[in-house]
C-alpha positions as protocol buffer text, in pm:
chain_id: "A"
residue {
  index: 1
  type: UNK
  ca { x: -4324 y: -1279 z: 5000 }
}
residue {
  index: 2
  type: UNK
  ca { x: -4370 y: -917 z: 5129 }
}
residue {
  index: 3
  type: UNK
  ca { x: -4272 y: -595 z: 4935 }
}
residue {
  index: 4
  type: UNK
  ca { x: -3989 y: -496 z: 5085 }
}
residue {
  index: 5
  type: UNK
  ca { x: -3987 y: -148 z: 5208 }
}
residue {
  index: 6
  type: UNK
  ca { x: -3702 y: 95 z: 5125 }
}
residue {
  index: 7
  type: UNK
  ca { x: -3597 y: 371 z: 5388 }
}
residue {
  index: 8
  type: UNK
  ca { x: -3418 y: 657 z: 5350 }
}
residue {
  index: 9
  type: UNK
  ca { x: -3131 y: 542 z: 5575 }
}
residue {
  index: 10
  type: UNK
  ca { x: -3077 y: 257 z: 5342 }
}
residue {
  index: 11
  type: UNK
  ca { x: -2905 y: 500 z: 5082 }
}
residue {
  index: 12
  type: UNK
  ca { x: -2550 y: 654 z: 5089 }
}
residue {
  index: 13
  type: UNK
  ca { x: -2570 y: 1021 z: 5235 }
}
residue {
  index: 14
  type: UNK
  ca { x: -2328 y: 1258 z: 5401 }
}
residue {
  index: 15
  type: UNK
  ca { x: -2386 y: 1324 z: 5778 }
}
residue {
  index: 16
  type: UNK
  ca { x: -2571 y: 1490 z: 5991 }
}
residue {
  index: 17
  type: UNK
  ca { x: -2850 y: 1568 z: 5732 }
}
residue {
  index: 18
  type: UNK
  ca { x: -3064 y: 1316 z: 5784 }
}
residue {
  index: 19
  type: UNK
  ca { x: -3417 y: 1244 z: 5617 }
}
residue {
  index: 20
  type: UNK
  ca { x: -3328 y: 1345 z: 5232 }
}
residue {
  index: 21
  type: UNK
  ca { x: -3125 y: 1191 z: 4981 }
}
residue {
  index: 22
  type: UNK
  ca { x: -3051 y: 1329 z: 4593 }
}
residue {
  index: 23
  type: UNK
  ca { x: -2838 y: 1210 z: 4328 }
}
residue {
  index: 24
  type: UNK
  ca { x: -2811 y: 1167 z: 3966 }
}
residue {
  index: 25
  type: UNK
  ca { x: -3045 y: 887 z: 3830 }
}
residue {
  index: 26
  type: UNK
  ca { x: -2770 y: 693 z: 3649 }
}
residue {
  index: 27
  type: UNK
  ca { x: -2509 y: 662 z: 4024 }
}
residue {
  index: 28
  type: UNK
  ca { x: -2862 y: 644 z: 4189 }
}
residue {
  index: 29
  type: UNK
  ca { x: -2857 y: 298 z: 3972 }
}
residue {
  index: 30
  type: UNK
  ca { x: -2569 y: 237 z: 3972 }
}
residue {
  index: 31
  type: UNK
  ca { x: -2490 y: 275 z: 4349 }
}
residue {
  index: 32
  type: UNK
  ca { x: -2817 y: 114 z: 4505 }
}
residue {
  index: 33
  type: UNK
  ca { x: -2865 y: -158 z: 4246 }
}
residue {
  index: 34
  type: UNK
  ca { x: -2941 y: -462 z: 4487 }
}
residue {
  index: 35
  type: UNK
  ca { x: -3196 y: -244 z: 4688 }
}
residue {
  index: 36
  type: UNK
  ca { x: -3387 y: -168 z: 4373 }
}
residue {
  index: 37
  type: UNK
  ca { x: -3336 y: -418 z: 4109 }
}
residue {
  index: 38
  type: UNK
  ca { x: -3711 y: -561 z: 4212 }
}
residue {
  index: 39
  type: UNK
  ca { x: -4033 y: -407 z: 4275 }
}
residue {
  index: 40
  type: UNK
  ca { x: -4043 y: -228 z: 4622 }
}
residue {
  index: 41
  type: UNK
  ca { x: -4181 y: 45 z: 4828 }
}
residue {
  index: 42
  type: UNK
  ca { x: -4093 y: 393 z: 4993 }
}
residue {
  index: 43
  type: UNK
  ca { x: -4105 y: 489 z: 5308 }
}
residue {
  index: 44
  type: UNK
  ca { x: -4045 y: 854 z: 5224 }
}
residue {
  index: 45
  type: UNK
  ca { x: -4167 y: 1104 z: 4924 }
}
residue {
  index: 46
  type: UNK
  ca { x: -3976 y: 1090 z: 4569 }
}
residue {
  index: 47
  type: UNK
  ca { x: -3947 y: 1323 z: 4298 }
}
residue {
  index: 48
  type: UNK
  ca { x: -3749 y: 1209 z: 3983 }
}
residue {
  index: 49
  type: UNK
  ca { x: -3675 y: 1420 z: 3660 }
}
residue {
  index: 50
  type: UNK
  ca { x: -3531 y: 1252 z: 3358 }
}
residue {
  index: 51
  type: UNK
  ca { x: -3368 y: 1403 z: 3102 }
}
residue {
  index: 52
  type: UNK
  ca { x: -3245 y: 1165 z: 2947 }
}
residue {
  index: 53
  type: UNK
  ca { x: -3278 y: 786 z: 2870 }
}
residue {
  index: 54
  type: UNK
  ca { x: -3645 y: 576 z: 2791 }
}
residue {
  index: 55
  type: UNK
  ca { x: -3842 y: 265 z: 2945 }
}
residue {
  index: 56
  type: UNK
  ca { x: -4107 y: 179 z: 3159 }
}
residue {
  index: 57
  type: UNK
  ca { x: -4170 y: 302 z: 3548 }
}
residue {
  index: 58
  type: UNK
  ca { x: -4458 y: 95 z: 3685 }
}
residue {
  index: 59
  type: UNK
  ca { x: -4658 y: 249 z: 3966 }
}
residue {
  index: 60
  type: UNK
  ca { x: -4904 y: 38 z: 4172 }
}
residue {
  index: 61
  type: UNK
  ca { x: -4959 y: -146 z: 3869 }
}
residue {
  index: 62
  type: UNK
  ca { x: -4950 y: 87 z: 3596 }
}
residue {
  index: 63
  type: UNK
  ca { x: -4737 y: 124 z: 3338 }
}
residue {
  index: 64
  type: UNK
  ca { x: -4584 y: 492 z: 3256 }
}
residue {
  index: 65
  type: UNK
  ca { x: -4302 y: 569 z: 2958 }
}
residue {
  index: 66
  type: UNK
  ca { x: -4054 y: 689 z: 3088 }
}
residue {
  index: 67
  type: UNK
  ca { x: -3910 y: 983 z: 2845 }
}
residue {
  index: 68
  type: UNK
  ca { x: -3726 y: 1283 z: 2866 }
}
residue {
  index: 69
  type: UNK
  ca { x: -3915 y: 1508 z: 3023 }
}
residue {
  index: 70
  type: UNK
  ca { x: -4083 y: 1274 z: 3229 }
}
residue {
  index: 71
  type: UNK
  ca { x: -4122 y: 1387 z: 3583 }
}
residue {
  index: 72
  type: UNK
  ca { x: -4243 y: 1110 z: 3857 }
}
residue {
  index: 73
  type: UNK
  ca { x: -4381 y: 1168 z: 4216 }
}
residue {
  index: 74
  type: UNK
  ca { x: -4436 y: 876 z: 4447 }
}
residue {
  index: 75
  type: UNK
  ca { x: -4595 y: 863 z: 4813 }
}
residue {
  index: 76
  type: UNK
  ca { x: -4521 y: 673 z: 5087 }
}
residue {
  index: 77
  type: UNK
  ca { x: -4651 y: 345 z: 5053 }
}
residue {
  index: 78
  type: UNK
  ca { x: -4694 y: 322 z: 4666 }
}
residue {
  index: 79
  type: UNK
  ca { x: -4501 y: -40 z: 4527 }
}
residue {
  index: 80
  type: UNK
  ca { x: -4261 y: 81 z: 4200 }
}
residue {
  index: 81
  type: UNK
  ca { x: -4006 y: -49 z: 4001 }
}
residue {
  index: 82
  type: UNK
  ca { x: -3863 y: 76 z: 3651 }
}
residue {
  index: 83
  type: UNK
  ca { x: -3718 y: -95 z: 3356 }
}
residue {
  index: 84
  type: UNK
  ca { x: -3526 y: 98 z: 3102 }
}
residue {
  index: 85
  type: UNK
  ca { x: -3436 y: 20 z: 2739 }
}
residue {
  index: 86
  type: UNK
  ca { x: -3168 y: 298 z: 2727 }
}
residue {
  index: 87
  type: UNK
  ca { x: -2936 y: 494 z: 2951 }
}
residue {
  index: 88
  type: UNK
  ca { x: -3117 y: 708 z: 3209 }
}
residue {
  index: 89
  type: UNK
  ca { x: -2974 y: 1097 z: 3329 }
}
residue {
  index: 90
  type: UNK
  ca { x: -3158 y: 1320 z: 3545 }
}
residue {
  index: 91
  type: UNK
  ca { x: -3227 y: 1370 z: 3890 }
}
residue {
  index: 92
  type: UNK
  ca { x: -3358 y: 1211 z: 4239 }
}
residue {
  index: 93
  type: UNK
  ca { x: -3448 y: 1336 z: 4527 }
}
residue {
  index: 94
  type: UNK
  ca { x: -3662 y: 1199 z: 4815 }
}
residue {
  index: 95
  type: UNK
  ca { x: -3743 y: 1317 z: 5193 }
}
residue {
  index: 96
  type: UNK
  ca { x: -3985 y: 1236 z: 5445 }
}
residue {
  index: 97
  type: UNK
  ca { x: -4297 y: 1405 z: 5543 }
}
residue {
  index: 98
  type: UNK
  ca { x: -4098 y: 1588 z: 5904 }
}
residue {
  index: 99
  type: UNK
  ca { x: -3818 y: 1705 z: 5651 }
}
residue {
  index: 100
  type: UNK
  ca { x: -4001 y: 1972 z: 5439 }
}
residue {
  index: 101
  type: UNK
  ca { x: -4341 y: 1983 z: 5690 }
}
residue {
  index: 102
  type: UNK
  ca { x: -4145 y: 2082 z: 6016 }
}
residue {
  index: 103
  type: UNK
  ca { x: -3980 y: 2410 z: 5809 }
}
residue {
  index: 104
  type: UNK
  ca { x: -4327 y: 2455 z: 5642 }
}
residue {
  index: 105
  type: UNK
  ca { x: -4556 y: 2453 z: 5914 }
}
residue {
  index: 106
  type: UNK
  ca { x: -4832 y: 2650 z: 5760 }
}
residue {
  index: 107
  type: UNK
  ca { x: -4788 y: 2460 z: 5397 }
}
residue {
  index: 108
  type: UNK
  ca { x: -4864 y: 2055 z: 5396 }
}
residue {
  index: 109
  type: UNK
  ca { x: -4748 y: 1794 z: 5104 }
}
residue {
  index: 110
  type: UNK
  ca { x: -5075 y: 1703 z: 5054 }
}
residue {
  index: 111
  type: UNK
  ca { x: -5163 y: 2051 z: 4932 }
}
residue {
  index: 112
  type: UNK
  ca { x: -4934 y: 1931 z: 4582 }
}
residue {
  index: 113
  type: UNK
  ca { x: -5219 y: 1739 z: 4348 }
}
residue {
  index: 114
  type: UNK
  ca { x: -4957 y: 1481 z: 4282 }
}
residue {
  index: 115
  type: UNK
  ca { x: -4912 y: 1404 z: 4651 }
}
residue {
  index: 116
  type: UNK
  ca { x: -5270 y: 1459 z: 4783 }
}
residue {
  index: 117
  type: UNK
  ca { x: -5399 y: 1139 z: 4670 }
}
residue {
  index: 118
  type: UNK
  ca { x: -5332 y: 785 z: 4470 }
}
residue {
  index: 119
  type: UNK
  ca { x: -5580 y: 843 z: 4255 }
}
residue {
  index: 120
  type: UNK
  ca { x: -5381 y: 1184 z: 4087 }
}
residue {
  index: 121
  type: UNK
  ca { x: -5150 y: 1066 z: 3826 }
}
residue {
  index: 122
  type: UNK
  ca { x: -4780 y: 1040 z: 3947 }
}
residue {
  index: 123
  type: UNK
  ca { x: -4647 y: 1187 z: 3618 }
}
residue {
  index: 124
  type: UNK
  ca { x: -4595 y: 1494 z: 3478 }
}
residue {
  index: 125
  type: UNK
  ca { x: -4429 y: 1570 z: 3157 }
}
residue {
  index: 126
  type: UNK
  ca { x: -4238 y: 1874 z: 3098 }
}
residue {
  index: 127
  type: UNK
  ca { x: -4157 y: 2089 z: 2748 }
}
residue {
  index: 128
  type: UNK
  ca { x: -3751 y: 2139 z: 2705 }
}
residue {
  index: 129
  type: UNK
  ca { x: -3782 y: 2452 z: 2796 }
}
residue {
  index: 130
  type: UNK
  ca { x: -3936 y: 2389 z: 3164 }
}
residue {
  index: 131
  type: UNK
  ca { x: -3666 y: 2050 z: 3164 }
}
residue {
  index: 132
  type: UNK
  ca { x: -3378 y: 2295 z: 3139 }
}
residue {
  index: 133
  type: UNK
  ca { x: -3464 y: 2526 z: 3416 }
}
residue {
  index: 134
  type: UNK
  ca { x: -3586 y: 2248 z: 3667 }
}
residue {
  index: 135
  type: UNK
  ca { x: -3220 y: 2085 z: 3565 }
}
residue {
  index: 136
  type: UNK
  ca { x: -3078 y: 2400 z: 3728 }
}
residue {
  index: 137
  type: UNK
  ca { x: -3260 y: 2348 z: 4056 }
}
residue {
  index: 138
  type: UNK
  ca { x: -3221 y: 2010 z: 4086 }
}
residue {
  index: 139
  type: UNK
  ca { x: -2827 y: 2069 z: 4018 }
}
residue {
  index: 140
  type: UNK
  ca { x: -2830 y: 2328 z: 4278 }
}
residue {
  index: 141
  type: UNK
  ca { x: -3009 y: 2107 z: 4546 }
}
residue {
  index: 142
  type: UNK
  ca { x: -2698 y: 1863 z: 4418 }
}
residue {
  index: 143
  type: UNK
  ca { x: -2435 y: 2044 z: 4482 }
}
residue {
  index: 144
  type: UNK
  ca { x: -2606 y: 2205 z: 4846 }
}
residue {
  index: 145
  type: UNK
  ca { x: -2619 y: 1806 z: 4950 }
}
residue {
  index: 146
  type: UNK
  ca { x: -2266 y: 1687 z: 4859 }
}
residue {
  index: 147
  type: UNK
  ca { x: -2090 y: 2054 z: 5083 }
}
residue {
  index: 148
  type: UNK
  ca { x: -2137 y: 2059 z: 5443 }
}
residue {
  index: 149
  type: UNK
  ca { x: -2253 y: 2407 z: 5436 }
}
residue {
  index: 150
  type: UNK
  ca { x: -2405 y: 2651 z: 5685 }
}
residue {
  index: 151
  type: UNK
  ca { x: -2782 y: 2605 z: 5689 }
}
residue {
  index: 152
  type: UNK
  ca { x: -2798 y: 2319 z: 5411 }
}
residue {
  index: 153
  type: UNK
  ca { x: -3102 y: 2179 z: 5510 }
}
residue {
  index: 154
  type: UNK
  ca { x: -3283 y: 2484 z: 5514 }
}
residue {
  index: 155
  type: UNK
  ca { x: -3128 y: 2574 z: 5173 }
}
residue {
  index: 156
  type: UNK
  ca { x: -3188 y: 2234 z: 5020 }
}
residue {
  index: 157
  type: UNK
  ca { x: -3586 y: 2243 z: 5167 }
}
residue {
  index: 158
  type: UNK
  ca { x: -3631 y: 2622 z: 5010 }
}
residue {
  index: 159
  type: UNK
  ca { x: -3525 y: 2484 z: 4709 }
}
residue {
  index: 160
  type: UNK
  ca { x: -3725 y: 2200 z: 4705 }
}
residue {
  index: 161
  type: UNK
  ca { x: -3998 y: 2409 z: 4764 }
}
residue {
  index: 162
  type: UNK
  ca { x: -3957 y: 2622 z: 4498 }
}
residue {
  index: 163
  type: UNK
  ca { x: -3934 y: 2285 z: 4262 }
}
residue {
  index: 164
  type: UNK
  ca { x: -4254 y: 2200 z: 4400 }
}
residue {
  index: 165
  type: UNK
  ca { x: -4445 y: 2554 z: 4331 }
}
residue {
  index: 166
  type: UNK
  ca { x: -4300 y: 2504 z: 4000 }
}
residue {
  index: 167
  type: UNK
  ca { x: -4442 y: 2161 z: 3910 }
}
residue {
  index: 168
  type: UNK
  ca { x: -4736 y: 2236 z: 4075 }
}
residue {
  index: 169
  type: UNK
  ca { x: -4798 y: 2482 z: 3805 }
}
residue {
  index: 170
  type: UNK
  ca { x: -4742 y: 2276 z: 3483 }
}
residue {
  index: 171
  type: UNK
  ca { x: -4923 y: 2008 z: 3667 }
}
residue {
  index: 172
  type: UNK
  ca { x: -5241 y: 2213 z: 3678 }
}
residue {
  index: 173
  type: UNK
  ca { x: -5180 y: 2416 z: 3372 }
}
residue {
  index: 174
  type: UNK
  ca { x: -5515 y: 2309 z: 3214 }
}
residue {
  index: 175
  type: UNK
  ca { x: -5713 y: 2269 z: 3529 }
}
residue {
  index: 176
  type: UNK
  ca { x: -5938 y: 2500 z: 3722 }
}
residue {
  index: 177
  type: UNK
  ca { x: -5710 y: 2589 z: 4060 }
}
residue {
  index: 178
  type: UNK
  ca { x: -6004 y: 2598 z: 4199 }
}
residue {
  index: 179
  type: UNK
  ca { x: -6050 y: 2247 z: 4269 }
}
residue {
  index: 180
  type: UNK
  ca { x: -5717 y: 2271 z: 4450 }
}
residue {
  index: 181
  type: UNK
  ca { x: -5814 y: 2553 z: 4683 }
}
residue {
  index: 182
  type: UNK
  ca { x: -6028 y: 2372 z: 4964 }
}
residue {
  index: 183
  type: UNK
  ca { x: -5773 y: 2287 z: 5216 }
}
residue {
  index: 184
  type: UNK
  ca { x: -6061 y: 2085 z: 5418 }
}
residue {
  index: 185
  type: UNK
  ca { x: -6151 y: 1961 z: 5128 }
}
residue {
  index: 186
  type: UNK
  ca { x: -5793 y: 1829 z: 5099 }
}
residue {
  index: 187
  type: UNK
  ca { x: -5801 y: 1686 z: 5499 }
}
residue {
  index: 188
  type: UNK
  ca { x: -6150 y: 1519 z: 5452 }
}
residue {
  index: 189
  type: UNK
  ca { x: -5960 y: 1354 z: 5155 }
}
residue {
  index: 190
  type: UNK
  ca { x: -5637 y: 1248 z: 5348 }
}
residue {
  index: 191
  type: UNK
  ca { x: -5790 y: 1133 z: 5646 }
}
residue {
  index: 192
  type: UNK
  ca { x: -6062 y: 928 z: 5401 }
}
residue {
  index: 193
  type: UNK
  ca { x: -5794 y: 739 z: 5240 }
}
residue {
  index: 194
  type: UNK
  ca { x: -5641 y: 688 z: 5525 }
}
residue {
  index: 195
  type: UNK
  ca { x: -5937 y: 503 z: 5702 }
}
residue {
  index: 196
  type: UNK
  ca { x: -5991 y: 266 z: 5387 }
}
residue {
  index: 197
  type: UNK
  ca { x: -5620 y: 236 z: 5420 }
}
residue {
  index: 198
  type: UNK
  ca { x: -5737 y: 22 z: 5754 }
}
residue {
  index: 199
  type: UNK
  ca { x: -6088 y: -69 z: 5738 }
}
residue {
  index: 200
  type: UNK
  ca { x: -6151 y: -186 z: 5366 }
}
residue {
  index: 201
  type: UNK
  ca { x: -6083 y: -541 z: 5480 }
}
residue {
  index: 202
  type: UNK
  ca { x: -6428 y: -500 z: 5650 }
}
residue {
  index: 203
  type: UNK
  ca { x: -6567 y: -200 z: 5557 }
}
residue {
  index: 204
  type: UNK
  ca { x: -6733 y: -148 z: 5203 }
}
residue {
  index: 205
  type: UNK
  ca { x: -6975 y: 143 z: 5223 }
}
residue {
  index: 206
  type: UNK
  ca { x: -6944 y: 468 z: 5202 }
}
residue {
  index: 207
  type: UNK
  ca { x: -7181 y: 532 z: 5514 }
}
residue {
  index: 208
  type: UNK
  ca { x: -6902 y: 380 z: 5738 }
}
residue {
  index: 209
  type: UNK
  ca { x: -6654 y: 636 z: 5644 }
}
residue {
  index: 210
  type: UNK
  ca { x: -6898 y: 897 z: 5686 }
}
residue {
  index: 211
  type: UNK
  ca { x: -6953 y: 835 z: 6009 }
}
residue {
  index: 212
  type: UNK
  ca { x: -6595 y: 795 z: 6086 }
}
residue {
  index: 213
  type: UNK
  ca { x: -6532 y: 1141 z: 5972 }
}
residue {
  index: 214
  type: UNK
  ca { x: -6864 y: 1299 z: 6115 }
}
residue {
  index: 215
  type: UNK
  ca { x: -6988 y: 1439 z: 5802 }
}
residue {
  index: 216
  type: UNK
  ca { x: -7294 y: 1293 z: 5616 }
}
residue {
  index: 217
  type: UNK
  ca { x: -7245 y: 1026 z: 5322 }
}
residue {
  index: 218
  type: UNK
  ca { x: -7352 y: 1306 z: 5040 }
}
residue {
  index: 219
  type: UNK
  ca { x: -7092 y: 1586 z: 5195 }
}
residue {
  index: 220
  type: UNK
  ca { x: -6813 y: 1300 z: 5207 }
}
residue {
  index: 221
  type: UNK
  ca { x: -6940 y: 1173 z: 4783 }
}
residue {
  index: 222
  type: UNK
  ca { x: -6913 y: 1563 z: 4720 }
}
residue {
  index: 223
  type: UNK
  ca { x: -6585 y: 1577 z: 4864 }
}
residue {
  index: 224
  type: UNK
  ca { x: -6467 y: 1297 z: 4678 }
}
residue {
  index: 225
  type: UNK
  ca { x: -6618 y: 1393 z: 4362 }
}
residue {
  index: 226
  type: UNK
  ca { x: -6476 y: 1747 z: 4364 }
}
residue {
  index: 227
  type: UNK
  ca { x: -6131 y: 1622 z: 4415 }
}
residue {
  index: 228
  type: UNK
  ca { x: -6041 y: 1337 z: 4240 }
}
residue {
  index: 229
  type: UNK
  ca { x: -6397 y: 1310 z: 4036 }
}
residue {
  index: 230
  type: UNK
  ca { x: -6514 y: 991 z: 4149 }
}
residue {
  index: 231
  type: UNK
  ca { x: -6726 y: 825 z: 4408 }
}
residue {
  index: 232
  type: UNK
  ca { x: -6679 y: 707 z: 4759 }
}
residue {
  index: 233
  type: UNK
  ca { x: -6769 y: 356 z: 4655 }
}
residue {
  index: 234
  type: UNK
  ca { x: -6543 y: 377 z: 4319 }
}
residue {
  index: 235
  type: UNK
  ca { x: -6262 y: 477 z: 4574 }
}
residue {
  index: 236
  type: UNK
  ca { x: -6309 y: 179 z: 4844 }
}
residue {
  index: 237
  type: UNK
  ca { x: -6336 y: -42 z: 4499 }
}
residue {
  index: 238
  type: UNK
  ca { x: -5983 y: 93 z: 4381 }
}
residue {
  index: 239
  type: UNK
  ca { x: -5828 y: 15 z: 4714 }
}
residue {
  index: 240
  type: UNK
  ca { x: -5975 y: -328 z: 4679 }
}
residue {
  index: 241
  type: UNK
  ca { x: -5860 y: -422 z: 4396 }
}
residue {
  index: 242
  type: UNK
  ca { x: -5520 y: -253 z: 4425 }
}
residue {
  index: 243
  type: UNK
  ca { x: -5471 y: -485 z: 4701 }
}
residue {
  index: 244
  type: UNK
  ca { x: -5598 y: -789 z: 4511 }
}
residue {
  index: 245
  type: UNK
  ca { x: -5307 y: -701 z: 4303 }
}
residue {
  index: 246
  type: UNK
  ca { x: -5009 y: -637 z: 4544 }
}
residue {
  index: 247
  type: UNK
  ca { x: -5101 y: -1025 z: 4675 }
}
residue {
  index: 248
  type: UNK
  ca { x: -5124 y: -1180 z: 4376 }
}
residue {
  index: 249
  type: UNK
  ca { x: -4752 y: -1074 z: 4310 }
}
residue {
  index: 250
  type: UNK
  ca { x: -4605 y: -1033 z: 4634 }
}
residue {
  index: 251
  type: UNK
  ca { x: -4752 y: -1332 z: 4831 }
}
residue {
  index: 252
  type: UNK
  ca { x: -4796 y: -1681 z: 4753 }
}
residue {
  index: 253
  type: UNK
  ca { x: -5104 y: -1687 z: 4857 }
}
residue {
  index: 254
  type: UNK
  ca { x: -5339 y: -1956 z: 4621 }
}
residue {
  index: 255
  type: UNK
  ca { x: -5594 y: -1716 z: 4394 }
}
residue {
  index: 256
  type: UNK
  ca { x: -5881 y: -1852 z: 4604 }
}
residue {
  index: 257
  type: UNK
  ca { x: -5738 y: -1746 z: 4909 }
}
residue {
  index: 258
  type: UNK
  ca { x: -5671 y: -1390 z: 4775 }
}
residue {
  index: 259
  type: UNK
  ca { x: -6037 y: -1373 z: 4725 }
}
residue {
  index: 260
  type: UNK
  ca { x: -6152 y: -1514 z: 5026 }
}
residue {
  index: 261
  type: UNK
  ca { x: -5879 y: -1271 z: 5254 }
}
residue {
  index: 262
  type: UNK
  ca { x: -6091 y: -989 z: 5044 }
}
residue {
  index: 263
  type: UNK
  ca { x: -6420 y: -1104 z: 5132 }
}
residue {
  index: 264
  type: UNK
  ca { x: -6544 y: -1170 z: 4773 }
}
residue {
  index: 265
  type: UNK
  ca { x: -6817 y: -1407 z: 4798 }
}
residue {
  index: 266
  type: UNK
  ca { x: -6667 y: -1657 z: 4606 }
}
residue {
  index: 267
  type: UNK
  ca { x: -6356 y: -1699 z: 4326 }
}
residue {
  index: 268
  type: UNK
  ca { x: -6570 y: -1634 z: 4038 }
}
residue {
  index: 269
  type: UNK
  ca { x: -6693 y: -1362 z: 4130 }
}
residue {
  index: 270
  type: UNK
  ca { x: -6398 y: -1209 z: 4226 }
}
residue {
  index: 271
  type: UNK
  ca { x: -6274 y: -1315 z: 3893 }
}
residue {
  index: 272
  type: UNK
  ca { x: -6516 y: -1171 z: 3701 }
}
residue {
  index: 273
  type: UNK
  ca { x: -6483 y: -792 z: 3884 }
}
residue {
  index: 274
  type: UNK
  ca { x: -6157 y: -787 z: 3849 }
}
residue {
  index: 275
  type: UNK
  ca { x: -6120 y: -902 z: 3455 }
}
residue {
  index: 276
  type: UNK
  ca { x: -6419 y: -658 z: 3409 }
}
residue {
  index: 277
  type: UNK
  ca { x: -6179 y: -403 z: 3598 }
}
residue {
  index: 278
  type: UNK
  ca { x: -5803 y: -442 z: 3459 }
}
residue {
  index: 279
  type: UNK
  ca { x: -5922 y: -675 z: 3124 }
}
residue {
  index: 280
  type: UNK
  ca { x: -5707 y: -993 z: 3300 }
}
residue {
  index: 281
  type: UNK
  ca { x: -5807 y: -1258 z: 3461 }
}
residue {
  index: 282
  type: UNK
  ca { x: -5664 y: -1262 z: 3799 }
}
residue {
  index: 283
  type: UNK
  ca { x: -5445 y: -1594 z: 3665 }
}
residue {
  index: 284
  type: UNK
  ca { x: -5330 y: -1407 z: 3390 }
}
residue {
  index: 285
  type: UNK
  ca { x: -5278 y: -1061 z: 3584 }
}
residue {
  index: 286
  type: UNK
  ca { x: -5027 y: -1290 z: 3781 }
}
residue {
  index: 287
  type: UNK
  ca { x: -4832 y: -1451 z: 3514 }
}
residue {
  index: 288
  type: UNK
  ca { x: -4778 y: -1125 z: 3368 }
}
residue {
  index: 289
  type: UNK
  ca { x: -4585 y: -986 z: 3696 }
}
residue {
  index: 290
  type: UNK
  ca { x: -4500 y: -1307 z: 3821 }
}
């Protein structure tokens, strides 16, 4: 069984503005329950602020509390589903890349930590303080979506904008900016995960991607490193084993056969590097989120 993958189009909007939807978190619910009662993906970028309400929001396979406070970002691509154990408020929004890139042309998603790359945590949690002036905003963007104003979309992508800037800045509160500053840096990054993204099926060493991207195997480690503080190889292993995951609950596909579609050597082994990697067995990994 395949993820299914939700599109923007899918969701009740007022016309002509295409390519972004908001709403509160409880209609959001409420209104699209049967397109996201089960674990699916985007094809678009989210942003969701609670302010209310508690549970769980899985991401790719980890678990996150969901709180008030709690701020979530997801990328295209990323499988997520939430379970709550009380009633949710806040606010969602979510647009795709042309919708805020085409106004900003000189300012790219990927230059927002939470949106550059998987590996950045997709949560941010905010004091009460910060909660009630992002509530503003997000009201504001509301309110822009449901009149059919002069210039909404450029209103409603300003604002957005100025959202981002803002989370941006508690995100990296306690880390050195200047890790974010390299905009090739950034690329090199984008376009890496990009190729494993294709080629990890096949491809397992770092050297391949190197050449891929013309730059030498210790430039592209540095790059990695320096970003997202880990190594080439540790990042081709993630995307491994993230897919070894997304089969084992979204296909029927025999445990064996998971391994052997991966190119493990044999079951054990596979086995083995992925208990040693999530503390499951892959059997048990798919009871739990079977």
């Amino acid at each position: 069984m395949k993820t299914p993958v939700l599109k923007i189009e899918q969701f009740k909007q007022l016309e002509p503005l295409t390519d972004f939807y908001i709403n509160t978190i409880a209609n959001h619910i409420n209104e699209n329950k049967n397109l996201i009662s089960k674990s699916h993906k985007h094809n678009f970028y989210l942003c969701v602020l609670f302010t209310k309400g508690e549970g769980i929001h899985e991401i790719d396979f980890s678990s996150y509390p969901i709180k008030p406070g709690k701020v979530f970002f997801l990328r295209p691509g990323q499988t997520h589903a939430w379970k709550f154990t009380s009633p949710p408020e806040g606010y969602i929004f979510f647009h795709s890349k042309e919708f805020y890139e085409l106004k900003f042309l000189e300012h790219k998603l990927k230059s927002f930590p939470f949106y550059y790359s998987f590996q950045n945590p997709p949560v941010l949690t905010l004091s009460k303080k910060s909660v009630d002036f992002l509530q503003k905003k997000y009201e504001e963007i509301y309110h822009e979506f449901q009149h059919n104003e002069a210039f909404r979309a450029l209103k409603i992508v300003n604002l957005i904008n100025g959202i981002y800037i803002d989370l941006l800045r508690e995100y990296t509160a306690t880390i050195n900016l200047e890790k974010f500053i390299s905009v090739n840096y950034l690329t090199i990054l984008e376009n890496l995960e990009q190729l494993i993204n294709t080629y990890f099926l096949k491809e397992k060493l770092p050297r391949f991607y190197a050449d891929k991207l013309s730059i030498t195997t210790k430039h592209l480690n540095r790059v990695v490193k320096e970003t997202i503080s880990k190594t080439t190889s540790e990042l081709i292993a993630d995307r491994i084993l993230l897919e070894a995951k997304r089969m084992m609950v979204h296909s029927d596909e025999s445990l064996t056969n998971i391994a052997s579609l991966l190119e493990f050597s044999d079951y054990a082994y596979f086995s083995k590097i992925f208990k040693a990697k999530t503390g499951l067995t892959p059997s048990n990994f798919r009871k739990k989120y079977g």
